[in-house]
N, C-alpha and C positions, 0 to 999 in steps of 0.2 A: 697634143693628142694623147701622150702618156698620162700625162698628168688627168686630163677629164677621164679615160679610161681608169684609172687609177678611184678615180669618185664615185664611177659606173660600176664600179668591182664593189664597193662597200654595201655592207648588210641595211644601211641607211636609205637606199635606192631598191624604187619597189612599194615601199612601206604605205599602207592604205589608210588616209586619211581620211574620215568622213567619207568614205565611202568610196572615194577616189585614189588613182594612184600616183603618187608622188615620185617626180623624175628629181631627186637634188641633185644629182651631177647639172642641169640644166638650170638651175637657180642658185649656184654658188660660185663665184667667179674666181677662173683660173688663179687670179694673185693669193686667194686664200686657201684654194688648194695645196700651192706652191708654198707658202709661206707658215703653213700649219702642219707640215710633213712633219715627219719624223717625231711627232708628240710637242712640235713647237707653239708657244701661243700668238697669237698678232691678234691687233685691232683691226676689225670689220663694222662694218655698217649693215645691220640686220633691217631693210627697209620695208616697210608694211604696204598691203594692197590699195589702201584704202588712198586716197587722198580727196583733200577739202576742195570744195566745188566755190571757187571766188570770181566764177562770174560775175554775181550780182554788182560787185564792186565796179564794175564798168558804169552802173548807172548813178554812181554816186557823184555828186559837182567838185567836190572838194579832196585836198589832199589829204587834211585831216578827218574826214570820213571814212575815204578808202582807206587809207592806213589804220584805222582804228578798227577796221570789217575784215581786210586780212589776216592781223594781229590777231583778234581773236576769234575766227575762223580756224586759223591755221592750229593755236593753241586748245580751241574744243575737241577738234579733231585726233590731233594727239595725246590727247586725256583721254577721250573717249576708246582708243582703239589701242593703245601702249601696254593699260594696266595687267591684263595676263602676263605678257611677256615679264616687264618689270618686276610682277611678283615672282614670278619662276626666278630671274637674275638673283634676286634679294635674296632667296629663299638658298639659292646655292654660292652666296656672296661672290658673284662673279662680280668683277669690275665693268661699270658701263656709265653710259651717259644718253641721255635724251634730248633728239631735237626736235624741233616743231615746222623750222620753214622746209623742212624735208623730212616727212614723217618717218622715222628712221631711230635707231636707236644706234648708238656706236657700244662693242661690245668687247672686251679683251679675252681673249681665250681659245680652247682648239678645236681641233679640226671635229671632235665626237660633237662639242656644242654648234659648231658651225651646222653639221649636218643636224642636229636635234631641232634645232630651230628655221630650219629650213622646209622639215617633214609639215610646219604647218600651215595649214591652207592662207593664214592673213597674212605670213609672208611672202612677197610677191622675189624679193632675189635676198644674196647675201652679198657683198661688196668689198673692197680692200677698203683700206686706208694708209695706202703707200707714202713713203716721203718721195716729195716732189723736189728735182733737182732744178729751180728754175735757171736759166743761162741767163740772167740779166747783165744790162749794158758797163760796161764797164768805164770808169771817171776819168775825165783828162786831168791833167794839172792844177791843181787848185789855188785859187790865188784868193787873197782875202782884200775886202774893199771895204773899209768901214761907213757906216752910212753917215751923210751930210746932209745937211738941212739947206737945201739948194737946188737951182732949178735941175730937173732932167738933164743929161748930157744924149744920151741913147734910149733908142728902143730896142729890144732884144727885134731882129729880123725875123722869125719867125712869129711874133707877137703883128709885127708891120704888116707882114705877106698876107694876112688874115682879114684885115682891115679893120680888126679890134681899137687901132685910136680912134679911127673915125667915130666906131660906134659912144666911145668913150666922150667924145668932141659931143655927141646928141645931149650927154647928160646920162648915160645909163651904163655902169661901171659893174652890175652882179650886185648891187642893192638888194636884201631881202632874199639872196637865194643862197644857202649853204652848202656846199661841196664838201666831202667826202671822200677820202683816201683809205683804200683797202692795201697795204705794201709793208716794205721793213722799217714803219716806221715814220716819226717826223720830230725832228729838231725844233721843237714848239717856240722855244725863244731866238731863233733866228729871226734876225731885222726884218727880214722879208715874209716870215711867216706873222710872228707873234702880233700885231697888229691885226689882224685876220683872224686869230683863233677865238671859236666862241667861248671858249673856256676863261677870255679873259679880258676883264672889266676895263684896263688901264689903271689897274692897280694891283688888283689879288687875284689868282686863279681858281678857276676851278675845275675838275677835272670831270666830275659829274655829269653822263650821260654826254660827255664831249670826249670821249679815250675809252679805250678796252684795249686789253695785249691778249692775241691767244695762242700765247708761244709759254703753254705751262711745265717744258721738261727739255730743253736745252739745257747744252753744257758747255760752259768756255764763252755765253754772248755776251756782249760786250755793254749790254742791256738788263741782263739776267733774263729774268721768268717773272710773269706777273707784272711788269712794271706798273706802276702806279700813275703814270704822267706820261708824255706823252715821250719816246725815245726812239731815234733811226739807230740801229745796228749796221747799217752799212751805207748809203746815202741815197739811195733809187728814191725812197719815199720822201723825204726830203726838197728832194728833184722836181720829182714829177707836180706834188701839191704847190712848190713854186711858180710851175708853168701855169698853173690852171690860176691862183691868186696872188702870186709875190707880188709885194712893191714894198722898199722900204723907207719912203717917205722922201728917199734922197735921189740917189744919182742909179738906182739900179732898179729897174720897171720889167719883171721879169713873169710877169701873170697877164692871162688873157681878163682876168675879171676881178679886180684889186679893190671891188668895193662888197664881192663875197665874202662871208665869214668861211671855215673851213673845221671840221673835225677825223678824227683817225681811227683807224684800225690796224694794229700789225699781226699781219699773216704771214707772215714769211720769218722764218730764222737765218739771216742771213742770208737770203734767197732760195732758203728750203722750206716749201710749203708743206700742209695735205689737205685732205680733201675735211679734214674734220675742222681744221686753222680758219680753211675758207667758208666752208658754211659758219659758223661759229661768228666771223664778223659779219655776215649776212644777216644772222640774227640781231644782231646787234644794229646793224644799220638799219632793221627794219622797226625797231622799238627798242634806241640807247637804253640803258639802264649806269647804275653808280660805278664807280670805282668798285671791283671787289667782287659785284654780282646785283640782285635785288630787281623790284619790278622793273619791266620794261614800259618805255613810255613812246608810243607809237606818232603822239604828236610833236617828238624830238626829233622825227626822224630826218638825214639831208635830204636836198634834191638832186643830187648829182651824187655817184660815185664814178671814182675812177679806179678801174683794176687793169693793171700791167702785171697779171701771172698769167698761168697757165696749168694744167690741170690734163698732161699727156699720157692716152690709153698706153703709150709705151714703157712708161712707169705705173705702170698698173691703175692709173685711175678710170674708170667704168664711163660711159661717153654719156651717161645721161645722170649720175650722180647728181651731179651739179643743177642741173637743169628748172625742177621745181623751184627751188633756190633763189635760181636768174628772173624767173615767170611771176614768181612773188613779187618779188621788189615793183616789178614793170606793174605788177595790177595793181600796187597801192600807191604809182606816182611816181617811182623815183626811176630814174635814165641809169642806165647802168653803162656807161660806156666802158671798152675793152680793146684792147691794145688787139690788132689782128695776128702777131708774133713773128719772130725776127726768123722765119724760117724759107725765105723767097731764094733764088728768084723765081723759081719752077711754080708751076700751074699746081693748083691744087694742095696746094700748103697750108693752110689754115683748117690745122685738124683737131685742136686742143680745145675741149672746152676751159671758159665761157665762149671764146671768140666763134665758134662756131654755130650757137645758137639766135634763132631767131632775133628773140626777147633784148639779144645783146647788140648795142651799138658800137659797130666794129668799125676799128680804125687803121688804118695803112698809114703808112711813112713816105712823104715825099721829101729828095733835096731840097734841103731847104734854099727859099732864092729862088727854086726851079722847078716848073710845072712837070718833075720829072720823077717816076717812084724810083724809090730807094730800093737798091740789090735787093736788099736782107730782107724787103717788106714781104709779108706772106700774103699769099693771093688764092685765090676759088679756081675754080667751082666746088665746093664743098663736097666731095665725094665722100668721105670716111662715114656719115651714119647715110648712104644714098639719097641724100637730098637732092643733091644738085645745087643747092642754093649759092645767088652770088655773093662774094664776099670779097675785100670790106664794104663796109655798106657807104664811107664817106675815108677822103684823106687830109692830110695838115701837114705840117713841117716835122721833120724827126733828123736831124741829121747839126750834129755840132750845137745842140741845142745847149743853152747857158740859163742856168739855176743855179739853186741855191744847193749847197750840201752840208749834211753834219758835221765835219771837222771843226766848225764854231762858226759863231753867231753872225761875224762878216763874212764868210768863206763862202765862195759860190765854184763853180764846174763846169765844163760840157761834156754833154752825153749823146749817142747818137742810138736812136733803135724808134720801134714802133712805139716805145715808151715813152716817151718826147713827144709823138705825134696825141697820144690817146690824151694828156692834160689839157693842149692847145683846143681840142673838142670837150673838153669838159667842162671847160671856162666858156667857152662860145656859146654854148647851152646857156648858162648862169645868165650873159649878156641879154642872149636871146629872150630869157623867163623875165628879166628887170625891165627889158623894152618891151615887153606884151604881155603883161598882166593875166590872158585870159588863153594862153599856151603853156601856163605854171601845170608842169604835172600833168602833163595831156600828151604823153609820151609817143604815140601812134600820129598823132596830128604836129608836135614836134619837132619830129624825125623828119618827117614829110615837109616843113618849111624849112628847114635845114640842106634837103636831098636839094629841093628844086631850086633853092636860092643858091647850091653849088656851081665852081666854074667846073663846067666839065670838060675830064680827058680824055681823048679816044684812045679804046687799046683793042686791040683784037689778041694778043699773046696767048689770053685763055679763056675764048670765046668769042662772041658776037660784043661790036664793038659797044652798044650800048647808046644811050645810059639807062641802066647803070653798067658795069662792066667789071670782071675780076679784078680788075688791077687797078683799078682807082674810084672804085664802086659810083657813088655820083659823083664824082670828081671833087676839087681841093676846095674845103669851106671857105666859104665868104660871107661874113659875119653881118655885113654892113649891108650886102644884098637883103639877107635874112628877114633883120630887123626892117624893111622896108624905106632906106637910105636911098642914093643916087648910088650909083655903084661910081667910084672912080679909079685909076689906070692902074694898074700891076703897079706895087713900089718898087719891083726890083727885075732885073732881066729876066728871061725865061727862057734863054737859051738854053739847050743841050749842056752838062756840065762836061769838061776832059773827064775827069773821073769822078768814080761816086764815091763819096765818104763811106767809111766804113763807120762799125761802132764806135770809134776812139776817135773819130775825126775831129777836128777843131772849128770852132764856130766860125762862118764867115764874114767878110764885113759887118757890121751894127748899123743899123739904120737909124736914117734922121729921126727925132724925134717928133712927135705931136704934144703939144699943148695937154697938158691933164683938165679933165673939166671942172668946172666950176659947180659948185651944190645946188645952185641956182639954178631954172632957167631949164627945163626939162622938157622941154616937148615932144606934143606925141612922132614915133615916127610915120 
């Protein structure tokens, strides 16, 4: 309250624009109040009134359509309505930058320009641009397997509980559909990935419109700034893009959809994001562009992204920053699924964007092995912007989950958190788009065979039991219902566990394997 009083006191507030009067205590947000006292400067997000009208993209057939109508929708838009600002910036060589999937400009400087730029009517607010401390899952022991040319021995048990071999037994493995990693990163030549990455022929790489780093001013990473190819700074990204497509040819089958291709984004510094890291790879996923910078090409873009941050009003991030952002990607085809975050067991936890928005396919943690959520999984009803809305919208395995991680090329981990869970749904997607042709990029109708082909679990904890329900929203994906299979029996108990794994818990039993399918022999489901 001091603080807004404090903006309410300035000669800035008041000031009659076009005829009107202008409140900027109410269109600058407390963080850059806070963060620009004392004559200090910080980066803000100065975001304009205006935004691009991409319904139309609704009636378009194809991916590469809508994606080509948002792209440059979004990008007229921000041409058209930017250019005053931008000249002002230039004219006073202020440091800034422009983006387009969120008409917005990021701007470094203080609190006189924060309010200057606030006095005018096409700015609708002013925003931080805090660093994001995210709590990501922490690694168990690492043990390194090197890969053999030989049959399967296991299936990762959460891969099984899914009934992804089944799907994989039809003939439809993620064929044709590219998935996409927003995190810290990914260990491109690991066994389990590098087979998978589009970047790479089976001979030479390329890194072109398949990698972006938008971590330009760390210090001490272990990766640098800028990288050029594709590098995990810590192992989550690593991780998680294993869940969704590892396999590496030999004894370790650790992807729901291993006949996906897979490209990257690192947002996160060692699991310190912001809100500019993460729009920044959103652009990028919406229209890759080269190593370095250069056009963006909207018909590179994946179908899947998976994002395991978070983006909390508690560190200053703004609850709707993000948002245009999320609504993009969904209108030009691509699923944006989102980890629902490791903040349960209570009601009402899922308060960080993305996972709170609509547009976002939000995912919960169940033990795995067990039709049971996991503590740590965050649950609804969505109270923080008065929605109400139920949340997650769907759940999968997160607990003891075994990937791959950066420490080298054979080396894998288990991790336990809602982050485990969101790759296990990002792959099933991939399955899902290879068995049906004509659900590619139909994200709202998607969703919808995804929800109802769930098993579902009653919870009443926090709310009516559903479905769908807070705490297990349509209950735990079944891949093989999905796609239009036979459903058959749980592979693994479903009892009550004694206790619940924590983050650091250890993977449990491995499950028998299935048979890999053959390239042959494809039928419809």
């Amino acid at each position: 309250m001091a603080l807004v009083a404090a903006v309410a006191s300035s000669d800035a507030v008041g000031q009659r624009v076009g005829g009107n009067a202008v409140n900027v205590a109410n269109k600058i947000a407390p963080w850059v109040v806070e963060h620009t006292a004392y004559g200090q400067q910080a980066e803000f997000f100065v975001v304009l009134a205006e935004r691009a009208d991409l319904r139309p993209a609704a009636n378009l057939p194809t991916k590469t359509e809508k994606g080509r109508f948002v792209y440059q929708t979004l990008r007229e838009k921000a041409r058209t309505t930017q250019g005053p600002i931008l000249q002002w910036l230039r004219e006073r060589n202020i440091e800034h930058r422009s983006f387009y999937i969120v008409n917005a400009i990021l701007v470094k400087g203080t609190r006189e320009i924060a309010e200057t730029l606030a006095t005018r009517p096409d700015v609708v607010r002013v925003e931080g641009n805090p660093l994001i401390h995210n709590s990501l899952p922490q690694p168990g022991p690492v043990t390194e397997v090197p890969s053999k040319p030989q049959v399967p021995k296991t299936i990762e048990p959460g891969i099984a509980y899914t009934h992804a071999p089944d799907v994989w037994a039809l003939g439809f493995t993620g064929q044709n559909i590219v998935v996409a990693s927003a995190d810290t990163g990914q260990r491109w030549t690991h066994n389990a990935l590098k087979p998978h990455y589009r970047g790479w022929d089976g001979v030479t790489a390329d890194h072109d419109y398949n990698w972006h780093d938008s971590i330009h001013d760390s210090v001490g990473n272990p990766c640098g700034n800028d990288s050029p190819q594709p590098c995990d700074d810590f192992f989550h990204g690593t991780h998680t893009t294993g869940t969704a497509i590892g396999d590496d040819g030999g004894t370790n089958q650790i992807g729901m959809a291993p006949g996906a291709k897979w490209i990257g984004c690192r947002n996160m510094d060692v699991g310190t994001g912001t809100p500019a890291r993460y729009i920044e790879c959103m652009e990028f996923f919406l229209a890759p562009y080269p190593v370095g910078g250069g056009q963006g090409d909207p018909t590179k873009a994946p179908d899947i992204t998976i994002n395991s941050w978070g983006c909390p009003p508690s560190e200053g991030c703004s609850a709707n920053t993000l948002e245009a952002a999320v609504e993009a990607q969904a209108v030009a085809g691509i699923m944006m699924v989102v980890a629902a975050g490791n903040s349960g067991s209570g009601c009402s936890t899922v308060t960080d964007p993305p996972s709170l928005y609509a547009a976002s396919y939000t995912v919960g943690a169940l033990n795995t092995g067990f039709d049971t959520i996991a503590s740590f999984s965050s649950r609804g009803p969505v109270t923080i912007d008065g929605s109400g809305r139920i949340k997650p919208d769907i759940t999968a395995p997160g607990t003891g989950t075994r990937s791959a991680t950066n420490s080298c090329d054979s080396c894998y981990t288990t991790a336990s958190g809602t982050s485990m869970a969101t790759p296990h749904i990002a792959g099933a997607m991939a399955l899902l788009w290879s068995a049906i042709p004509n659900l590619q990029n139909q994200i709202d109708a998607s969703r919808t065979a995804m929800n109802d082909a769930a098993h579902f679990i009653s919870s009443v904890q926090c709310g009516a039991a559903g479905p769908p329900n807070n705490v297990y929203g349509w209950g735990r994906v079944d891949i093989l219902a999905a796609v239009g299979g036979t459903p058959t029996p749980t592979p693994t108990a479903t009892a009550t566990p004694t206790a619940t794994p924590t983050p650091s818990a250890t993977a449990p039993p491995r499950a028998t394997p299935r048979p890999r399918p053959t390239p042959h022999s494809r039928p419809t489901p």
